[in-house]
PDB file of N, CA, C, O and CB in Angstrom:
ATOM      1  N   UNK A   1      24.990 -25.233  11.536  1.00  0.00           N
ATOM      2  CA  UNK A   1      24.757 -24.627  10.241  1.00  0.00           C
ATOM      3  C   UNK A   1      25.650 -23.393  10.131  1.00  0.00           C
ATOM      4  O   UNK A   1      25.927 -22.677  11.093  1.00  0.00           O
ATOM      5  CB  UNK A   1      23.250 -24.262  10.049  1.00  0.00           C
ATOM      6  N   UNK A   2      26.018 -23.228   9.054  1.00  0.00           N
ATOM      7  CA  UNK A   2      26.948 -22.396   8.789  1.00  0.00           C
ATOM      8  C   UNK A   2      26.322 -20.624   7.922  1.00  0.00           C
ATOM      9  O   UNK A   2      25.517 -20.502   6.999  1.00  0.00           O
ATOM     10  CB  UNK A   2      27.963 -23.448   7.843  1.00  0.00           C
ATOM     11  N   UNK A   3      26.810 -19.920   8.409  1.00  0.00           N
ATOM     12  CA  UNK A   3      25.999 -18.171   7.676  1.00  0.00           C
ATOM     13  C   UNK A   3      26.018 -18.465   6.489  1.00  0.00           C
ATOM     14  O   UNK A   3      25.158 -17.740   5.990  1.00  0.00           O
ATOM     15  CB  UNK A   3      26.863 -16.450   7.782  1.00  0.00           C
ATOM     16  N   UNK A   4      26.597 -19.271   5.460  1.00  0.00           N
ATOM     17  CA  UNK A   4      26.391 -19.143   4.028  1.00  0.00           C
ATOM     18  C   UNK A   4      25.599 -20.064   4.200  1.00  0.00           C
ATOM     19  O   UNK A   4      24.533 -19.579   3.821  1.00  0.00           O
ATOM     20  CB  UNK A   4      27.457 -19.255   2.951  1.00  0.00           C
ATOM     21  N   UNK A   5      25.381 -21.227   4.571  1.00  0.00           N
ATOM     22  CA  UNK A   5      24.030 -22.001   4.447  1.00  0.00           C
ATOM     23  C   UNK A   5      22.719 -21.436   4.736  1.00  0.00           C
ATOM     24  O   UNK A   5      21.776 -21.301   3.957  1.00  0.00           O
ATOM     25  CB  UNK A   5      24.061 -23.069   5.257  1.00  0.00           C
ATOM     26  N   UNK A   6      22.792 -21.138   5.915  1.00  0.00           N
ATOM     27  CA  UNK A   6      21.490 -20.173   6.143  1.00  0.00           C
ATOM     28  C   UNK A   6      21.467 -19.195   5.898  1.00  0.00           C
ATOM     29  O   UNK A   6      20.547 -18.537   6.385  1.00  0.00           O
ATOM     30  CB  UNK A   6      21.030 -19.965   7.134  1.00  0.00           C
ATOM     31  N   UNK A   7      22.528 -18.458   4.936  1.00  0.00           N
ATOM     32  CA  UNK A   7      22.152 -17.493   4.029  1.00  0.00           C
ATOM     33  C   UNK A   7      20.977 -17.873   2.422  1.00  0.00           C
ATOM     34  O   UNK A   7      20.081 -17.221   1.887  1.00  0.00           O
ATOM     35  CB  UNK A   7      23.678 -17.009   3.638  1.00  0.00           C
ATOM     36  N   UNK A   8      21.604 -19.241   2.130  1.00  0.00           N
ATOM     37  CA  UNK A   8      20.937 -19.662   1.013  1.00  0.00           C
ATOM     38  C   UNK A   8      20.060 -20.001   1.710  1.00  0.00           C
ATOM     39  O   UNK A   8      19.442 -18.938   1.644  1.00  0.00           O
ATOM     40  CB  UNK A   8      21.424 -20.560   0.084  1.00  0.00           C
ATOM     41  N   UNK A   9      19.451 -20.615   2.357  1.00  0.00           N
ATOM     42  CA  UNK A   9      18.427 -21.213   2.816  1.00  0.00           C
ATOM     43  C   UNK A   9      17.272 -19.792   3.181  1.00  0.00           C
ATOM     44  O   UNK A   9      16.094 -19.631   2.862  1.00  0.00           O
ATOM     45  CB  UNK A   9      18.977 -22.229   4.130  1.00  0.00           C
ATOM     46  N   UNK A  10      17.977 -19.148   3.770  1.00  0.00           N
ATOM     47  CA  UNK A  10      17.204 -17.630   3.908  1.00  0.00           C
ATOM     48  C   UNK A  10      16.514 -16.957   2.391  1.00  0.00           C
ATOM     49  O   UNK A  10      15.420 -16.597   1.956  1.00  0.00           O
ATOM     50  CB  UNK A  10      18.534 -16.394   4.500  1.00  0.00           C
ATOM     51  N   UNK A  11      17.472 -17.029   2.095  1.00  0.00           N
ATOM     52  CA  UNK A  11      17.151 -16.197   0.150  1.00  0.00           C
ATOM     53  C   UNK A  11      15.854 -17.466  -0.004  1.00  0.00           C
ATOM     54  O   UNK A  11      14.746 -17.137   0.419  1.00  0.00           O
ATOM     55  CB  UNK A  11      19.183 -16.479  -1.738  1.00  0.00           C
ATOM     56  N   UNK A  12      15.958 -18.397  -0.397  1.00  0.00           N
ATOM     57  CA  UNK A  12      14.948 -19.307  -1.062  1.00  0.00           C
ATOM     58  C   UNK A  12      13.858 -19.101  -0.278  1.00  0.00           C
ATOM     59  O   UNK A  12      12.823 -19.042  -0.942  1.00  0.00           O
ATOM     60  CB  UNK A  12      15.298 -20.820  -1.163  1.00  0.00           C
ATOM     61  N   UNK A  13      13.695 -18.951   1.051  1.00  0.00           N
ATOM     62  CA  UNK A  13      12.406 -19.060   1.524  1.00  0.00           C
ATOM     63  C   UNK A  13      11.944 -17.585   1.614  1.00  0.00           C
ATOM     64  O   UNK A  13      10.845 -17.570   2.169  1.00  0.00           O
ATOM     65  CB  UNK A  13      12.338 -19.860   2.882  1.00  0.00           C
ATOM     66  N   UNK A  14      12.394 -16.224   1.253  1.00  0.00           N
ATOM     67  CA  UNK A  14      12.230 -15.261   0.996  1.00  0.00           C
ATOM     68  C   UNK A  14      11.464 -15.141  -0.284  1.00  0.00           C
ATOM     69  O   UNK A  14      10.327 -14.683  -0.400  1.00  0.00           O
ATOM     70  CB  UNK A  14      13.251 -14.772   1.124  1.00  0.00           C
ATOM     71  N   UNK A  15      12.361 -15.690  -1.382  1.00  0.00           N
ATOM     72  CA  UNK A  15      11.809 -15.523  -2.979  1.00  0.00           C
ATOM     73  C   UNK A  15      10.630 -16.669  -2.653  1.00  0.00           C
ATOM     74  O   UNK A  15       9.539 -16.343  -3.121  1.00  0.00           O
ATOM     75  CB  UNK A  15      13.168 -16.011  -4.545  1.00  0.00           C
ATOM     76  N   UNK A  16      10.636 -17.627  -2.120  1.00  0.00           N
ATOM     77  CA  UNK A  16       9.174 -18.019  -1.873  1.00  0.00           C
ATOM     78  C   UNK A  16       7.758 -17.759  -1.583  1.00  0.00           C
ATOM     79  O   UNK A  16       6.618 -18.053  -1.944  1.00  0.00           O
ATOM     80  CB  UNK A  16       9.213 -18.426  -1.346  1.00  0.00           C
ATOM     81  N   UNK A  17       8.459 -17.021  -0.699  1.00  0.00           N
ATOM     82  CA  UNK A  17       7.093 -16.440   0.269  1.00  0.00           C
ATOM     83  C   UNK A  17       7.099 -15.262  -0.496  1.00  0.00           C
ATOM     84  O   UNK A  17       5.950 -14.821  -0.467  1.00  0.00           O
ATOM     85  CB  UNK A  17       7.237 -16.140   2.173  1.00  0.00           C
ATOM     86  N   UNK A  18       7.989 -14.375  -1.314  1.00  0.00           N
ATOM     87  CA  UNK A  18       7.303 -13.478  -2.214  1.00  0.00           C
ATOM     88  C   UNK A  18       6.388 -13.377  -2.960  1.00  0.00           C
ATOM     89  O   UNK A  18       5.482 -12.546  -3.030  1.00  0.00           O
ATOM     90  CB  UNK A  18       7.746 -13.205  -2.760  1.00  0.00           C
ATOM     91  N   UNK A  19       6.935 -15.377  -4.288  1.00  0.00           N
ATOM     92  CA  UNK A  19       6.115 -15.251  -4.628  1.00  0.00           C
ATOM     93  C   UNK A  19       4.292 -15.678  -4.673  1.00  0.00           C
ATOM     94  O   UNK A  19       3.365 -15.554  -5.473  1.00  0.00           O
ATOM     95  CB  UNK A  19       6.723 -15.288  -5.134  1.00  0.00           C
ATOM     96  N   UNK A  20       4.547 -16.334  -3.039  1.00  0.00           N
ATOM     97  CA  UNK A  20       2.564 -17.323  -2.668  1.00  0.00           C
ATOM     98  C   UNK A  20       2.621 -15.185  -2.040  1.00  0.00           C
ATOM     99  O   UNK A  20       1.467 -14.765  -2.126  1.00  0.00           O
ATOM    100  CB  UNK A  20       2.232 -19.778  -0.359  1.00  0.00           C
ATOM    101  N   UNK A  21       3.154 -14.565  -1.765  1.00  0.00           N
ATOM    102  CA  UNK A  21       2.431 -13.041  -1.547  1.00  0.00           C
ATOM    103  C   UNK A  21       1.566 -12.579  -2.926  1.00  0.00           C
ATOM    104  O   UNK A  21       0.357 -12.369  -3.023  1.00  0.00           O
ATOM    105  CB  UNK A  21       3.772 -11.734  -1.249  1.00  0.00           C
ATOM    106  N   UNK A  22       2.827 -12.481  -4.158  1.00  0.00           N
ATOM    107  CA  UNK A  22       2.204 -11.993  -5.103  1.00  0.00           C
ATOM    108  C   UNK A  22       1.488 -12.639  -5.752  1.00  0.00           C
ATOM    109  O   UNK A  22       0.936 -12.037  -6.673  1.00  0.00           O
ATOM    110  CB  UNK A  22       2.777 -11.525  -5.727  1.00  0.00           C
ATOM    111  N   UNK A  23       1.183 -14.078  -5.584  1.00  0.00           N
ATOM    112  CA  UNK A  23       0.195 -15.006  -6.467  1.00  0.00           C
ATOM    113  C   UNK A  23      -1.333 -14.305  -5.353  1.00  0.00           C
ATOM    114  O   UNK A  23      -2.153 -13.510  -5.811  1.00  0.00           O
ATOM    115  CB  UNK A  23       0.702 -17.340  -6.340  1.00  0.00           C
ATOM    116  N   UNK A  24      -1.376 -14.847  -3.906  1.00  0.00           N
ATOM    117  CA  UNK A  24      -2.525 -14.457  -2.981  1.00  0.00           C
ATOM    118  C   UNK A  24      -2.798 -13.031  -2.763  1.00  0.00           C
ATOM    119  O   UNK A  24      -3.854 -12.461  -2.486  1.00  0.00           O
ATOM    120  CB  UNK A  24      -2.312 -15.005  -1.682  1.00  0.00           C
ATOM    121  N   UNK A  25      -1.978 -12.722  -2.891  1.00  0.00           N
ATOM    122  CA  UNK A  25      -2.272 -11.030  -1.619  1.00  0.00           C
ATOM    123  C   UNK A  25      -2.249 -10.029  -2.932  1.00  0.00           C
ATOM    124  O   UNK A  25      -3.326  -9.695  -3.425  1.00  0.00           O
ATOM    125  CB  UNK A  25      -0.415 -10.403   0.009  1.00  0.00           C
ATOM    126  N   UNK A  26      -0.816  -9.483  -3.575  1.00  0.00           N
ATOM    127  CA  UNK A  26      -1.347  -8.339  -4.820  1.00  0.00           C
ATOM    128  C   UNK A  26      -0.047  -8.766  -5.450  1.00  0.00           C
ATOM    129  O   UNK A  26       0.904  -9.436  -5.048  1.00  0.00           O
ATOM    130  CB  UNK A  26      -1.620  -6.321  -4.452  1.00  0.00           C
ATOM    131  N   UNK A  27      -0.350  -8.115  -6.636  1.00  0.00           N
ATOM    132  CA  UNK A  27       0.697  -8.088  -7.233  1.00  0.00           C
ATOM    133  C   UNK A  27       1.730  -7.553  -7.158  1.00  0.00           C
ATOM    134  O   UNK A  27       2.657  -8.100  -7.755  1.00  0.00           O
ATOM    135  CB  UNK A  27       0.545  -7.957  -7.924  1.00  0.00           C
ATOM    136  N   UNK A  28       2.088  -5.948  -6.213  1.00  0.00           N
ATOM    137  CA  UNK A  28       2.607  -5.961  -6.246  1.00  0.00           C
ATOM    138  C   UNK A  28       4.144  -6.039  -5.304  1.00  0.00           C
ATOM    139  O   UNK A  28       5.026  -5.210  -5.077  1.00  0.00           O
ATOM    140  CB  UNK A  28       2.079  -5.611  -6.762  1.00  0.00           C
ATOM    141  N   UNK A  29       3.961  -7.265  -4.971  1.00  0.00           N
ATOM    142  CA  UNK A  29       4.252  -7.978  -4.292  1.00  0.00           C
ATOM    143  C   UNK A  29       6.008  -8.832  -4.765  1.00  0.00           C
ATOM    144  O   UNK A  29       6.936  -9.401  -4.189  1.00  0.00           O
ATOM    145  CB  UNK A  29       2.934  -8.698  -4.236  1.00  0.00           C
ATOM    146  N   UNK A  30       5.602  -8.418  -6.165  1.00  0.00           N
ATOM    147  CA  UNK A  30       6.798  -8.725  -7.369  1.00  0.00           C
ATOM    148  C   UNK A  30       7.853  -7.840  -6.481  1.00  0.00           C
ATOM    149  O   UNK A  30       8.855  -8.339  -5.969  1.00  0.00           O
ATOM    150  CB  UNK A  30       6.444  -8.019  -9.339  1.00  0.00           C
ATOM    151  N   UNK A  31       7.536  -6.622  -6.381  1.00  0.00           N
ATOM    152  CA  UNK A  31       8.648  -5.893  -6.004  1.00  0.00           C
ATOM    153  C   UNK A  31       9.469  -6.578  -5.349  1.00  0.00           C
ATOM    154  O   UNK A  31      10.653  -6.778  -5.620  1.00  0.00           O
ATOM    155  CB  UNK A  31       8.408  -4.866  -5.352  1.00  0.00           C
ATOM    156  N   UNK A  32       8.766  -7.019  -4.324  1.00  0.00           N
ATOM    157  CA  UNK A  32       9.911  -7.918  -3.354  1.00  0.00           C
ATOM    158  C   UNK A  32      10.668  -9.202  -3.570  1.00  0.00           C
ATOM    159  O   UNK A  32      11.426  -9.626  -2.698  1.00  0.00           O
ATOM    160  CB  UNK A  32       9.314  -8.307  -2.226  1.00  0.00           C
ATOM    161  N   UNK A  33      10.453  -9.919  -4.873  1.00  0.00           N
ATOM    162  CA  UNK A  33      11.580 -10.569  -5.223  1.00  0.00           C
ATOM    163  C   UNK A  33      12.297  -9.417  -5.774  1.00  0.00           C
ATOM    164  O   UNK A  33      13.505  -9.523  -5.561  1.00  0.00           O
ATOM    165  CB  UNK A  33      11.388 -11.776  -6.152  1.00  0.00           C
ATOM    166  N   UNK A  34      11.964  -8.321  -6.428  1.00  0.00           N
ATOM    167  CA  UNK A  34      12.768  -8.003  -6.994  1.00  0.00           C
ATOM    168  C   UNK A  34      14.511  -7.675  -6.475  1.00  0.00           C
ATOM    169  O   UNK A  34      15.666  -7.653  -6.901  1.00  0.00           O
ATOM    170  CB  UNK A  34      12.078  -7.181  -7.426  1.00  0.00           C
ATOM    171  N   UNK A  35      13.674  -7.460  -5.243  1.00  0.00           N
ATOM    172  CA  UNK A  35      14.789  -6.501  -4.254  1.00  0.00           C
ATOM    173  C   UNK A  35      15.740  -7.870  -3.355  1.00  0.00           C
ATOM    174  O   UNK A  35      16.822  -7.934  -2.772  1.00  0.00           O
ATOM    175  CB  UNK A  35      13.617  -5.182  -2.757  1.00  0.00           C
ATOM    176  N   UNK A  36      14.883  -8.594  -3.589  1.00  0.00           N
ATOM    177  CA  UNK A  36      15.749 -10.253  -3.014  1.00  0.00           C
ATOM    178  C   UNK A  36      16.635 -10.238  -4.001  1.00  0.00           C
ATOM    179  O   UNK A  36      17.817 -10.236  -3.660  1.00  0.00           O
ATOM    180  CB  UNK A  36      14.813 -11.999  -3.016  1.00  0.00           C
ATOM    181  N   UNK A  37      16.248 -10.219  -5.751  1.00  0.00           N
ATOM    182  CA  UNK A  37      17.303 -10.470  -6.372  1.00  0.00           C
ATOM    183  C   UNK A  37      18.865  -9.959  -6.679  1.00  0.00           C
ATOM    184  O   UNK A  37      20.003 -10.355  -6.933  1.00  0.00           O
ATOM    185  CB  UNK A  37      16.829 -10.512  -7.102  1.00  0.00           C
ATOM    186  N   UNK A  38      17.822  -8.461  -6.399  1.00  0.00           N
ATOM    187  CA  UNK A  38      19.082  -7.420  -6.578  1.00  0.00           C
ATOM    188  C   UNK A  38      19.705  -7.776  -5.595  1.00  0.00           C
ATOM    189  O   UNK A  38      20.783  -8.279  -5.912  1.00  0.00           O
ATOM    190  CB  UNK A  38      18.902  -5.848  -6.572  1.00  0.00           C
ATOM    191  N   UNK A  39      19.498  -7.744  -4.420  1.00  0.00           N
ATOM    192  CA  UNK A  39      20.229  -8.114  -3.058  1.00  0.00           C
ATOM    193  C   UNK A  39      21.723  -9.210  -3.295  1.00  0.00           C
ATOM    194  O   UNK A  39      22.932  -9.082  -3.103  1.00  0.00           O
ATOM    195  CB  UNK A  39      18.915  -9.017  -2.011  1.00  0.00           C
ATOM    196  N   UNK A  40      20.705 -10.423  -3.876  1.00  0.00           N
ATOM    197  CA  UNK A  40      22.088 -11.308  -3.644  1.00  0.00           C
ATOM    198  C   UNK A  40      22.817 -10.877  -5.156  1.00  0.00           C
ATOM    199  O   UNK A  40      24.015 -11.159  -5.163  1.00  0.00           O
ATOM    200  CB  UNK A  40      21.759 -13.362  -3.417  1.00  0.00           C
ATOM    201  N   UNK A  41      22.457 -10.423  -6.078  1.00  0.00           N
ATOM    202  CA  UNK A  41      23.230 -10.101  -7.337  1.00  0.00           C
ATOM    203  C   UNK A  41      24.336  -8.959  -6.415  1.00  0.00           C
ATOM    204  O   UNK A  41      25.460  -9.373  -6.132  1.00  0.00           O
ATOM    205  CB  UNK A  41      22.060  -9.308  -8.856  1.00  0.00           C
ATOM    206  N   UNK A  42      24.093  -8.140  -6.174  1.00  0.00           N
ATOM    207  CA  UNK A  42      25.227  -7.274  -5.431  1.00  0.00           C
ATOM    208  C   UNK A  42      25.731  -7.944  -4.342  1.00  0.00           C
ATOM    209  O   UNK A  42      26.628  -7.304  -3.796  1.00  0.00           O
ATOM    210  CB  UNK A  42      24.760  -5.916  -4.900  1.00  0.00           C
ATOM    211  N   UNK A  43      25.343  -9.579  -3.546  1.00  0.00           N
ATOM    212  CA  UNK A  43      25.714  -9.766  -2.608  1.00  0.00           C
ATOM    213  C   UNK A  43      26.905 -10.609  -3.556  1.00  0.00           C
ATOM    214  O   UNK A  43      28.062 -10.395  -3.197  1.00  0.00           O
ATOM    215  CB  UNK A  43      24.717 -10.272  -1.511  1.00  0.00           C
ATOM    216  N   UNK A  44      26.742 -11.422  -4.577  1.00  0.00           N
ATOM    217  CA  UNK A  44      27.475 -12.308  -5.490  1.00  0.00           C
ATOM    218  C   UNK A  44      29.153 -11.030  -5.495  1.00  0.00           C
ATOM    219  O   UNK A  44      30.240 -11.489  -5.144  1.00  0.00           O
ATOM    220  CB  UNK A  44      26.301 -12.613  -7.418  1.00  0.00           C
ATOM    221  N   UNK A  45      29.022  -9.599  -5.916  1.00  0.00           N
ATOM    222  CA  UNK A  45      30.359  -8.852  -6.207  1.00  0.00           C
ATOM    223  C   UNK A  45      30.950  -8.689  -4.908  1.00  0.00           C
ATOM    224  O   UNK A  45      32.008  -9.256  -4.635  1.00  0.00           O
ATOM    225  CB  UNK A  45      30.205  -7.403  -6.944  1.00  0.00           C
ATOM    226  N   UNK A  46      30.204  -7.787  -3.897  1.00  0.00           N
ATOM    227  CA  UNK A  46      30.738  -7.058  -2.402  1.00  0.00           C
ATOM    228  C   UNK A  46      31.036  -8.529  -1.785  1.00  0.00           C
ATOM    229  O   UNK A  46      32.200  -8.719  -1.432  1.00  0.00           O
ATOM    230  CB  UNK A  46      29.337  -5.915  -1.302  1.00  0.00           C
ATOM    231  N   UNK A  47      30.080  -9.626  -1.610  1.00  0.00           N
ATOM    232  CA  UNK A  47      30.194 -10.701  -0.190  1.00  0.00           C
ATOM    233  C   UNK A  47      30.006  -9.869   0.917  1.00  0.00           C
ATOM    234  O   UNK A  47      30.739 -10.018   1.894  1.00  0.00           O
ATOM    235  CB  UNK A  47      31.744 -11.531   0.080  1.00  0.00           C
ATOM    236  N   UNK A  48      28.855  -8.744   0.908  1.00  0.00           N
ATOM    237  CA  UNK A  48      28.095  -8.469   2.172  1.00  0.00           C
ATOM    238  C   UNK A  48      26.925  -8.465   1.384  1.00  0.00           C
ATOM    239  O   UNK A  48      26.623  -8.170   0.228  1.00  0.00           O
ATOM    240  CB  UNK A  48      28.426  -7.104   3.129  1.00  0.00           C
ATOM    241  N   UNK A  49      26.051  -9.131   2.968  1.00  0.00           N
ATOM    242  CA  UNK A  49      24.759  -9.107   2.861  1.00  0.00           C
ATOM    243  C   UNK A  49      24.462  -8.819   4.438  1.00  0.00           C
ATOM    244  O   UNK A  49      25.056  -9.228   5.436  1.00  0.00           O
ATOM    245  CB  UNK A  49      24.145 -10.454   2.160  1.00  0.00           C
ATOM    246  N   UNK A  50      23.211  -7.881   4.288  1.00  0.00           N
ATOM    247  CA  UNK A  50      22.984  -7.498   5.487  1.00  0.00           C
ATOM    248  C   UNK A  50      22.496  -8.655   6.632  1.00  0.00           C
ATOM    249  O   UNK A  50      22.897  -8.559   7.792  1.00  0.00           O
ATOM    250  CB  UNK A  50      22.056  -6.466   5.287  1.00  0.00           C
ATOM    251  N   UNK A  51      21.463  -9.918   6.146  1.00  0.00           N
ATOM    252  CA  UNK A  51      21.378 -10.547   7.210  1.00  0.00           C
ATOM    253  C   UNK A  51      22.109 -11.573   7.172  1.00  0.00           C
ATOM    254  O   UNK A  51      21.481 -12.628   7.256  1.00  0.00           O
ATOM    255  CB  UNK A  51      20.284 -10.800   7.515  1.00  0.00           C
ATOM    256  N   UNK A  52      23.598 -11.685   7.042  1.00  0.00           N
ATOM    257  CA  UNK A  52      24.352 -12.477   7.631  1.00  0.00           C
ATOM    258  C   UNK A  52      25.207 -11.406   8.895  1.00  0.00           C
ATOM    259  O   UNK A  52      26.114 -11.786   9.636  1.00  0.00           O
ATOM    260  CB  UNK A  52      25.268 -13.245   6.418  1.00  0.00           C
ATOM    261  N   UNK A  53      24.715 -10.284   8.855  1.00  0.00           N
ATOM    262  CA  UNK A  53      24.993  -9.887  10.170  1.00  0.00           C
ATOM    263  C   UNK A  53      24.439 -10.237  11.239  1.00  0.00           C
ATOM    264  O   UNK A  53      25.098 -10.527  12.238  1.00  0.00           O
ATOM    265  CB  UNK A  53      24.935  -8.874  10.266  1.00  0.00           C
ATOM    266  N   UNK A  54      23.248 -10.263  11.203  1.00  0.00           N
ATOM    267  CA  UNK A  54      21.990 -11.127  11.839  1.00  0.00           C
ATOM    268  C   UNK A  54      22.189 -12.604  12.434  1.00  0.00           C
ATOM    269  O   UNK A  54      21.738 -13.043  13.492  1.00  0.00           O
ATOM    270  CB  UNK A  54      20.921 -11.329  10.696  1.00  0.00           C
ATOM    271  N   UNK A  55      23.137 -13.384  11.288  1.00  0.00           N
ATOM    272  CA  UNK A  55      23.522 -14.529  11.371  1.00  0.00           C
ATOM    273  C   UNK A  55      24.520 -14.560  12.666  1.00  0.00           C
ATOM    274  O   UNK A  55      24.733 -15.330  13.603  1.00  0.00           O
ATOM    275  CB  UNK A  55      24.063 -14.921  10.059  1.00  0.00           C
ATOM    276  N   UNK A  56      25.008 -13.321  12.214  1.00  0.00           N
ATOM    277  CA  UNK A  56      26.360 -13.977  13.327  1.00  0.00           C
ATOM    278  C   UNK A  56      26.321 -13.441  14.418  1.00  0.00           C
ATOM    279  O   UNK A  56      26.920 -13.765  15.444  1.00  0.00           O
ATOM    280  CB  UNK A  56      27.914 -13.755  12.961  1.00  0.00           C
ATOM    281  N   UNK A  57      25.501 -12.461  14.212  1.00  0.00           N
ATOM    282  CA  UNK A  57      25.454 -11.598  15.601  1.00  0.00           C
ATOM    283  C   UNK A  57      24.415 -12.177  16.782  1.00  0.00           C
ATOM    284  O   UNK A  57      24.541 -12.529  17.955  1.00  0.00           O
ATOM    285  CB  UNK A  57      24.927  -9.986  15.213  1.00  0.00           C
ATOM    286  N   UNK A  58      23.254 -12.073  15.763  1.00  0.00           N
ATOM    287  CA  UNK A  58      21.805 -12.342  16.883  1.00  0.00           C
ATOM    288  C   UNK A  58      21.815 -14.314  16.901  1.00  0.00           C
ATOM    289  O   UNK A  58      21.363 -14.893  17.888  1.00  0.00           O
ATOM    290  CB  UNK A  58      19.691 -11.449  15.844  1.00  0.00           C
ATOM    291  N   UNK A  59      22.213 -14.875  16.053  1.00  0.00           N
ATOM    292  CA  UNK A  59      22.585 -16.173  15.986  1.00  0.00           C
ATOM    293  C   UNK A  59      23.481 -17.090  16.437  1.00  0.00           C
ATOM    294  O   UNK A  59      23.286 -18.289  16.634  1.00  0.00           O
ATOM    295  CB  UNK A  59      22.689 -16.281  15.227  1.00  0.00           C
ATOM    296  N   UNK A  60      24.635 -16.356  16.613  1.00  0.00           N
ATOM    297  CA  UNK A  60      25.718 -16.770  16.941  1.00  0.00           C
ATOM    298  C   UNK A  60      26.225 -18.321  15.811  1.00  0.00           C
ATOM    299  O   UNK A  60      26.655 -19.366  16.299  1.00  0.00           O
ATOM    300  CB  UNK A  60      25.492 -16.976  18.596  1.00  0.00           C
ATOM    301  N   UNK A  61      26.038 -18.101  14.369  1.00  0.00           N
ATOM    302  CA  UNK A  61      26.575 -18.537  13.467  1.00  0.00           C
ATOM    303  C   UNK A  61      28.060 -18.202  13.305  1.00  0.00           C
ATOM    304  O   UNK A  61      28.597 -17.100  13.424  1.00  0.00           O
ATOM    305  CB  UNK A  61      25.860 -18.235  12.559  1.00  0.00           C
ATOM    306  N   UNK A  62      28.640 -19.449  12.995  1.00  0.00           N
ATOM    307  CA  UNK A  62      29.967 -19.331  12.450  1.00  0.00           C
ATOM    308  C   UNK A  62      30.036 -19.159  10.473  1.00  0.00           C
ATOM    309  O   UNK A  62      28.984 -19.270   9.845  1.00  0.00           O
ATOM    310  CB  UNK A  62      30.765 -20.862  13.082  1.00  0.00           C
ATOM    311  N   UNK A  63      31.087 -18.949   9.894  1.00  0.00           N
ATOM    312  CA  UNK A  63      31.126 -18.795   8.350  1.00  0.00           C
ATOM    313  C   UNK A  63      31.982 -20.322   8.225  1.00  0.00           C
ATOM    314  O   UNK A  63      32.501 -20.973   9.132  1.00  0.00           O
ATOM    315  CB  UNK A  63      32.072 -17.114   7.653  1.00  0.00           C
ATOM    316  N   UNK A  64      31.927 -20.557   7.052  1.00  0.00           N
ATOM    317  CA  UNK A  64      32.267 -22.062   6.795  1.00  0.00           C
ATOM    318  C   UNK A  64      33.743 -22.118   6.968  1.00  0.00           C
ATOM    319  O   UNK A  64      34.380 -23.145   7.202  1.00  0.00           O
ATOM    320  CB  UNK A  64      31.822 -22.631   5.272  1.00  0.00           C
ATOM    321  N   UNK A  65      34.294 -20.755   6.813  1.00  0.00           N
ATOM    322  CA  UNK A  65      35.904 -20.762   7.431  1.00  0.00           C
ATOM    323  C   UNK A  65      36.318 -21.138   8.572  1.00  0.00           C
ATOM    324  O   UNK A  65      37.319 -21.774   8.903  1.00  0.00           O
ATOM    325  CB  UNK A  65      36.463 -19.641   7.516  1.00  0.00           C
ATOM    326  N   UNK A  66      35.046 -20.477   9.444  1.00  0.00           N
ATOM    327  CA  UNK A  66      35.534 -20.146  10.921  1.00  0.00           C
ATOM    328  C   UNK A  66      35.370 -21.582  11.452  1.00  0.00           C
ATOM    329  O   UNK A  66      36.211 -21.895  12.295  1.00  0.00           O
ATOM    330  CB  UNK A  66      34.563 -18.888  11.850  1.00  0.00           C
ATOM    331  N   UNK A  67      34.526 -22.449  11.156  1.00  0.00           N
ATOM    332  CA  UNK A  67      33.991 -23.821  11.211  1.00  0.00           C
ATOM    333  C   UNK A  67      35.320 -24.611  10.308  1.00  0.00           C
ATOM    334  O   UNK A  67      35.754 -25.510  11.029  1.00  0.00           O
ATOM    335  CB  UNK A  67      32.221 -23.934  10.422  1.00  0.00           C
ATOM    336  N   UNK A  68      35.709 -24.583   9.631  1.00  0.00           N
ATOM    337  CA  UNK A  68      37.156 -25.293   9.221  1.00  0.00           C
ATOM    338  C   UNK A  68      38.147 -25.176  10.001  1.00  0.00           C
ATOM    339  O   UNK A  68      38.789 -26.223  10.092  1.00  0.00           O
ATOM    340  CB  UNK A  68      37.737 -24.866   8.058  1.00  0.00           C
ATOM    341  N   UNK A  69      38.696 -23.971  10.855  1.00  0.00           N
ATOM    342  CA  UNK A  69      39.552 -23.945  11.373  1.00  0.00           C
ATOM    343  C   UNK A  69      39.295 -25.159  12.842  1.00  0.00           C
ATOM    344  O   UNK A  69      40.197 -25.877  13.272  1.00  0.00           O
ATOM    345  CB  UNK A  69      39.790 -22.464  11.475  1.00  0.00           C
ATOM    346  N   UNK A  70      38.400 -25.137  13.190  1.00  0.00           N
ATOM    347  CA  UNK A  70      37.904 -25.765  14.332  1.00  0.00           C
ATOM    348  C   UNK A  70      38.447 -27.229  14.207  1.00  0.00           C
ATOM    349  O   UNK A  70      39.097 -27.887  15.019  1.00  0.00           O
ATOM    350  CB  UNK A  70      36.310 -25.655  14.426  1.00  0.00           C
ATOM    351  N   UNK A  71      38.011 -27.534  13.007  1.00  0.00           N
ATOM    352  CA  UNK A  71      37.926 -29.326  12.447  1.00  0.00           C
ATOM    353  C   UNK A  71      39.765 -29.573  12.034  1.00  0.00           C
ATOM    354  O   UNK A  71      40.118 -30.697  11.676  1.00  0.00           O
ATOM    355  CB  UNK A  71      36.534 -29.590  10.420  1.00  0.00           C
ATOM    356  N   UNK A  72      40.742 -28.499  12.126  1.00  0.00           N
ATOM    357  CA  UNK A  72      41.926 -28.937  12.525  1.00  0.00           C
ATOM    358  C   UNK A  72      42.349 -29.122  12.797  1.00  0.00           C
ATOM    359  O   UNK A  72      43.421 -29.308  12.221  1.00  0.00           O
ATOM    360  CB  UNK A  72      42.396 -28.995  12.624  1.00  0.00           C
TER     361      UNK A  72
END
């Protein structure tokens, strides 16, 4: 799996579990999509996001580049 895959895959199960938090637990619980959204909206301009550092570091994920060069 590649850091942008399990980057998306990360975001969705984040805004998920935000929102069975804010449906079960409180409301305001919203906050935290909020801050998922903002996250990847500023991650969409820069192309940093903090846990694809995570990805590559504590994971040892490759980026879909680094994984192309391989398959040449």
């Amino acid at each position: 799996m590649s850091q942008e895959k399990a980057l998306t895959a990360f975001a969705g199960l984040m805004v998920l579990l935000s929102v069975l938090l804010t449906h079960f637990v409180h409301a305001n619980f919203m906050w935290f999509t909020v801050f998922i959204g903002a996250n990847l909206f500023q991650q969409s301009f820069t192309g940093f996001c903090p846990a694809t550092l995570f990805f590559k570091h504590v994971l040892g994920l490759k980026s879909e580049r680094e994984l192309a060069l391989f398959v040449e």
